[in-house]
Legacy VTK file of the C-alpha trace (Angstrom):
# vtk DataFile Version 3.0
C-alpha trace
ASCII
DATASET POLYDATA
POINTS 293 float
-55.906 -82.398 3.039
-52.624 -82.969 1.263
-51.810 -85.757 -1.106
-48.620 -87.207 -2.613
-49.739 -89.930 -5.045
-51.037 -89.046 -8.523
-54.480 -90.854 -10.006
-54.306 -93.847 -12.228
-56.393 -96.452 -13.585
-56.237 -99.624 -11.920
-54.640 -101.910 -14.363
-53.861 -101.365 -18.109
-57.353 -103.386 -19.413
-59.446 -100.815 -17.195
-58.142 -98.310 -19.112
-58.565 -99.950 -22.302
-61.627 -100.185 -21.790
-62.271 -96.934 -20.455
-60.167 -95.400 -23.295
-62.578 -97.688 -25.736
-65.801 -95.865 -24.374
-63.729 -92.579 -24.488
-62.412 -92.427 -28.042
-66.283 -93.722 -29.436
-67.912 -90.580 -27.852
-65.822 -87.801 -28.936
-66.706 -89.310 -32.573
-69.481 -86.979 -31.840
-68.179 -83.653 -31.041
-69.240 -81.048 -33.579
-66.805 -80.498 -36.285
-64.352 -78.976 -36.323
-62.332 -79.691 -33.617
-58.764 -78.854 -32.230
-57.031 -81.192 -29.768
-54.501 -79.482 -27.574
-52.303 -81.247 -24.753
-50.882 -78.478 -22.715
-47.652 -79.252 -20.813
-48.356 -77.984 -16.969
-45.978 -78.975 -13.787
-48.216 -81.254 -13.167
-49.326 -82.860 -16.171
-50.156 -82.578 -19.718
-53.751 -81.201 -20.043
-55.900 -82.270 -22.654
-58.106 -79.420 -24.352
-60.605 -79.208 -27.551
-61.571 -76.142 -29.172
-64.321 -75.565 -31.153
-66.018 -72.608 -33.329
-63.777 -69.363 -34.513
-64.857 -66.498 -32.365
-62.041 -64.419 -31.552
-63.440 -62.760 -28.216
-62.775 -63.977 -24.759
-63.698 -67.969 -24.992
-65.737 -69.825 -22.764
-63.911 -72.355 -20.760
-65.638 -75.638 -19.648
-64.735 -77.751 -16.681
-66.646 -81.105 -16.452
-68.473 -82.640 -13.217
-66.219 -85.938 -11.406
-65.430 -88.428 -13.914
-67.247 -87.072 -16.935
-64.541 -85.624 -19.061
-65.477 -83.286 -21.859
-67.778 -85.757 -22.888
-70.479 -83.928 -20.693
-70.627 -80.996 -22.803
-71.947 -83.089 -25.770
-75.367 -81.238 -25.615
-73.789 -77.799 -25.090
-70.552 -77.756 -27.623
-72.641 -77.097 -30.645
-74.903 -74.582 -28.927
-72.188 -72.361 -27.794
-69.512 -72.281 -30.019
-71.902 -71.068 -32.427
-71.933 -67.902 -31.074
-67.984 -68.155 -29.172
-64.444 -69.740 -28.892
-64.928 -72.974 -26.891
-62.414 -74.912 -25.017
-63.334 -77.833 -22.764
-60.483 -79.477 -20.669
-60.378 -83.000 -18.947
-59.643 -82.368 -15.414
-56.442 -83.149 -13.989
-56.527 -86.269 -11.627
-59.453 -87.825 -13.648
-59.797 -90.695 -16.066
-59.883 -88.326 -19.479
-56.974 -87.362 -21.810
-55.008 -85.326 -19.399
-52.332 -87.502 -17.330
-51.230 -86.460 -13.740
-47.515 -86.934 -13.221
-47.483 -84.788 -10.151
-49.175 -84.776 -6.602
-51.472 -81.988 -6.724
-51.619 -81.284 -2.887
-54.277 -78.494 -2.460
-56.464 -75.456 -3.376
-53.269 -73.668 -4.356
-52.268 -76.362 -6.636
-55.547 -76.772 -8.551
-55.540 -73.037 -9.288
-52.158 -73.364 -10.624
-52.114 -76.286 -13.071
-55.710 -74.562 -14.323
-53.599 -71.095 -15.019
-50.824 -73.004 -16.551
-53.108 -74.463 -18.932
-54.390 -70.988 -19.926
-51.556 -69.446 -20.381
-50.115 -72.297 -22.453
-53.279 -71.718 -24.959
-52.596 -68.257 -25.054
-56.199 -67.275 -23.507
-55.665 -63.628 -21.440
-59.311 -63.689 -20.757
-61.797 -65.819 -20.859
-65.575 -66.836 -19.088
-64.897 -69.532 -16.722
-67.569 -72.046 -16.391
-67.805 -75.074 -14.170
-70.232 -77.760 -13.139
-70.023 -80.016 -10.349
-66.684 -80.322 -8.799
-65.735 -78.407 -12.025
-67.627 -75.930 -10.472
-65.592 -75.807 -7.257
-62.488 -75.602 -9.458
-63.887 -72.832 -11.103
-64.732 -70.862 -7.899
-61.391 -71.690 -6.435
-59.627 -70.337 -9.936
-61.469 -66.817 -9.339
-60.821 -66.888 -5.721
-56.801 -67.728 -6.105
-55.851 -66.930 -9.796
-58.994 -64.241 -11.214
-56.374 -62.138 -13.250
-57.082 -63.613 -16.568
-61.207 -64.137 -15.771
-63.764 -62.236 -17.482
-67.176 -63.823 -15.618
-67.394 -67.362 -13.598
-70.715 -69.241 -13.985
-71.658 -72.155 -11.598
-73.322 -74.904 -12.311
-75.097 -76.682 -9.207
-71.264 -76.299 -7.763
-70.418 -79.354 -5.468
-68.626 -77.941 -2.110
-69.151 -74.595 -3.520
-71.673 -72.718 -1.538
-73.022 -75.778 0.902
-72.205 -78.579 2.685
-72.746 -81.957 0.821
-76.041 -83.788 2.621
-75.625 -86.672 4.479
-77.447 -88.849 2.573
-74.837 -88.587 -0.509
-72.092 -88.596 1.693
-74.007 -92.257 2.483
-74.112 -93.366 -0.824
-70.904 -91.982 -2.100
-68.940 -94.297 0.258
-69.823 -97.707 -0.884
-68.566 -96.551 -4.086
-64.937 -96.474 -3.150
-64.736 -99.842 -1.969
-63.638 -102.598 -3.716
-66.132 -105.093 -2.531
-68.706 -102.875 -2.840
-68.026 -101.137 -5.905
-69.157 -102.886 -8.279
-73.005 -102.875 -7.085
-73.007 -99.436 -5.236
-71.540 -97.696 -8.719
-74.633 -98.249 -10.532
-77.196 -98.068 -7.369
-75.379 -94.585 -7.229
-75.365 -93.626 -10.991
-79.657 -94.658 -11.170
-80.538 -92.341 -7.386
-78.251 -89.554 -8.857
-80.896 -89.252 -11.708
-83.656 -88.173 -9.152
-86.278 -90.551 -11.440
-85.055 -88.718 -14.722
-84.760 -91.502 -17.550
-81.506 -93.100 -17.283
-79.769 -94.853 -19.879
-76.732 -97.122 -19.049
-75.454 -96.454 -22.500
-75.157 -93.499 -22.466
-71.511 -92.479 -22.926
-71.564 -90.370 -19.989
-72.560 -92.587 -18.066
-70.402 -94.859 -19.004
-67.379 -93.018 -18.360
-68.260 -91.458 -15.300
-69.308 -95.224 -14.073
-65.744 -96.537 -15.394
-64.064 -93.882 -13.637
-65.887 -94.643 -10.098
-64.861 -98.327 -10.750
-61.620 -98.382 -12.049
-60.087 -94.967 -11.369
-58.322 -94.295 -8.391
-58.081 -90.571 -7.992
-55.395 -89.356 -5.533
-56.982 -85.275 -5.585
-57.432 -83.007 -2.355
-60.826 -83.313 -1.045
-62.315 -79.791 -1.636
-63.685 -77.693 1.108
-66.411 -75.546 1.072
-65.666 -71.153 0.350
-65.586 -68.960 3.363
-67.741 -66.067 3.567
-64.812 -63.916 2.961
-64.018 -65.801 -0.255
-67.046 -65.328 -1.719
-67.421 -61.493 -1.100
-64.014 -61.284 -2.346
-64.948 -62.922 -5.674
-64.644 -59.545 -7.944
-65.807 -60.810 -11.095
-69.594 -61.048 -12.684
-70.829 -64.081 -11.643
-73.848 -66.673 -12.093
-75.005 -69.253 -10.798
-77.481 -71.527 -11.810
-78.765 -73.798 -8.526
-80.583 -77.477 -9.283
-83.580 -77.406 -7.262
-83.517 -81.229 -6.952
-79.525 -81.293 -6.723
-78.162 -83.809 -4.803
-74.734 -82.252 -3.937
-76.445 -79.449 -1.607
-79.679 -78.210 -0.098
-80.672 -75.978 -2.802
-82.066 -72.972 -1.288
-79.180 -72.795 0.857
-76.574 -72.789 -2.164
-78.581 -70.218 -4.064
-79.602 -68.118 -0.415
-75.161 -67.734 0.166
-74.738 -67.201 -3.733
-77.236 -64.410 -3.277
-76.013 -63.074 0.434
-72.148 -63.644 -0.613
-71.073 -62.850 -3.923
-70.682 -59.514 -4.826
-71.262 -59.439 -8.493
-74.251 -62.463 -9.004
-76.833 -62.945 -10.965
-78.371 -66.580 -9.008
-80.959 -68.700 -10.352
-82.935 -71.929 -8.161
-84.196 -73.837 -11.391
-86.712 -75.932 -9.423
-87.213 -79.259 -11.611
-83.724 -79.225 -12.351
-81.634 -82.368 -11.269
-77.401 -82.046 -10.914
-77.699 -83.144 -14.207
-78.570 -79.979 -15.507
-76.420 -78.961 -18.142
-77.949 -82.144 -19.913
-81.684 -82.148 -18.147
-81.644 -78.705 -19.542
-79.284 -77.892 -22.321
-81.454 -75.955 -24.487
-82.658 -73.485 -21.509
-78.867 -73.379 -20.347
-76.618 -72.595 -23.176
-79.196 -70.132 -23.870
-78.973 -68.429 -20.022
-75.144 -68.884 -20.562
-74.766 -67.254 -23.617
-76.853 -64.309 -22.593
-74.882 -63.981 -19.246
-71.667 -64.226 -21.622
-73.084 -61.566 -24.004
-73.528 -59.419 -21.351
-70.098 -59.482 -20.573
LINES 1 294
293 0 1 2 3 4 5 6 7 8 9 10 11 12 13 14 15 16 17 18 19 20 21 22 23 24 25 26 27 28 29 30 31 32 33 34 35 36 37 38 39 40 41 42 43 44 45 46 47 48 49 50 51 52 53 54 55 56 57 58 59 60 61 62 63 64 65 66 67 68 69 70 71 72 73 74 75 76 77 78 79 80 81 82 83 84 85 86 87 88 89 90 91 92 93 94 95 96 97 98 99 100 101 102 103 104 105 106 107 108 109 110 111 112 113 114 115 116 117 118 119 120 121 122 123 124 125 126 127 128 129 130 131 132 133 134 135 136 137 138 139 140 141 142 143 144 145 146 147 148 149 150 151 152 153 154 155 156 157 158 159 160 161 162 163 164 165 166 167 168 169 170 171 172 173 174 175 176 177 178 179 180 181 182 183 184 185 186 187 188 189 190 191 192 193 194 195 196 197 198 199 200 201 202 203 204 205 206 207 208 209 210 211 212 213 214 215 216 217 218 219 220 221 222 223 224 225 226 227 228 229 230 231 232 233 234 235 236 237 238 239 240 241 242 243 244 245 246 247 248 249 250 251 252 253 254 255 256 257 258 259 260 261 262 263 264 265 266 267 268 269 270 271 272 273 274 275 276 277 278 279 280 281 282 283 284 285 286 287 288 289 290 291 292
């Protein structure tokens, strides 16, 4: 589905406040750090590097409403051993600021190449999370030239159907009059009974961005079987056995049936929130997969 508006915060103190929570947790990314905002057509981008590695960098793209902030327990991990540059998506409540409708698949593939050719990257490991995970999918599908491997991380609308039962919950979040409760109902059954911590900053931001965000993005669709077999580049894919974005088997079964290239993983006690859950056992299996590459 098309769409000609462009995301924006609902008044000037949401974002204040937003921007409050924002600027207090990148305080804590490890040192040093470069901030880069990328003119695209549709936006500047907003993009910090860390660690000195001169091979082909990783590339993180967050889960909905996250921002770079979600890579807090990875950053250190991995740029350690590479080149790391995590962007705030396009269309979302971080640093980057849409000025233009991004209208489809097409469009997401572009502004993401844009930005990688602005910071001079000819190759680089694509990793994604979430709905940063669809975008990363949908980069090697439509734009692979400048990929070196993908990894997906329990990919929303990736490689199954969302269940019904988020679909369920999701809903009340987008309405006013029920935002306000359904937000944080949401934000405590996403954790699957993990310990959950309204202070935490990513929770925070991802909260503020369900509540006071109004995102004006293409609603993804889920890869044909043809796109996935025509994904040429390694590829893995590391599957949340208690996701809540997909039936789990299913995602890793069509990971495994589909993609030419995979090496796919079902990590069984492993909630969406994986890269945090587990961020010891995954910067590890990422920076193997990467080393291998």
């Amino acid at each position: 589905m098309a769409t000609t508006k462009v995301g924006r915060f609902v008044t000037p103190a949401a974002q204040r406040a937003y921007d409050t929570i924002y600027d207090e947790a990148v305080k804590s990314f490890p040192a040093p750090v470069q901030t880069h905002d990328v003119e695209t057509g549709f936006g500047p981008v907003r993009v910090y590097g860390f660690g000195q590695d001169t091979r082909p960098p990783i590339v993180l793209l967050h889960g909905r409403g996250a921002s770079s902030v979600m890579w807090l327990p990875n950053l250190a991990a991995l740029a350690e051993r590479r080149r790391v540059y995590a962007l705030d998506l396009l269309g979302e409540g971080g640093r980057s600021v849409q000025t233009h409708p991004i209208r489809d698949a097409a469009d997401q593939a572009a502004w993401l190449e844009e930005t990688l050719e602005e910071l001079g990257v000819d190759a680089a490991h694509l990793v994604g999370h979430s709905i940063g995970g669809w975008l990363a999918c949908n980069h090697a599908v439509r734009a692979p030239a400048r990929l070196v491997s993908l990894t997906l991380i329990d990919p929303a609308l990736t490689l199954a159907y969302m269940p019904l039962s988020l679909l369920l919950r999701v809903i009340p979040t987008t309405i006013p009059i029920t935002a306000t409760r359904a937000v944080p109902a949401f934000m405590r059954w996403s954790s699957r009974g993990e310990p959950y911590d309204e202070n935490d900053p990513e929770v925070q931001l991802i909260t503020s961005n369900l509540l006071h965000y109004r995102f004006a993005l293409p609603a993804p669709t889920r890869f044909t079987d043809d796109q996935l077999r025509a994904v040429s580049i390694p590829t893995l894919v590391l599957i949340a056995g208690r996701s809540i974005v997909h039936d789990p088997r299913k995602a890793y079964e069509r990971a495994r049936a589909l993609i030419p290239d995979v090496q796919a993983e079902l990590w069984p006690q492993a909630t969406h929130g994986i890269t945090g859950q587990c961020a010891d056992e995954v910067n590890a299996r990422l920076l193997r997969f990467v080393e291998e590459h």
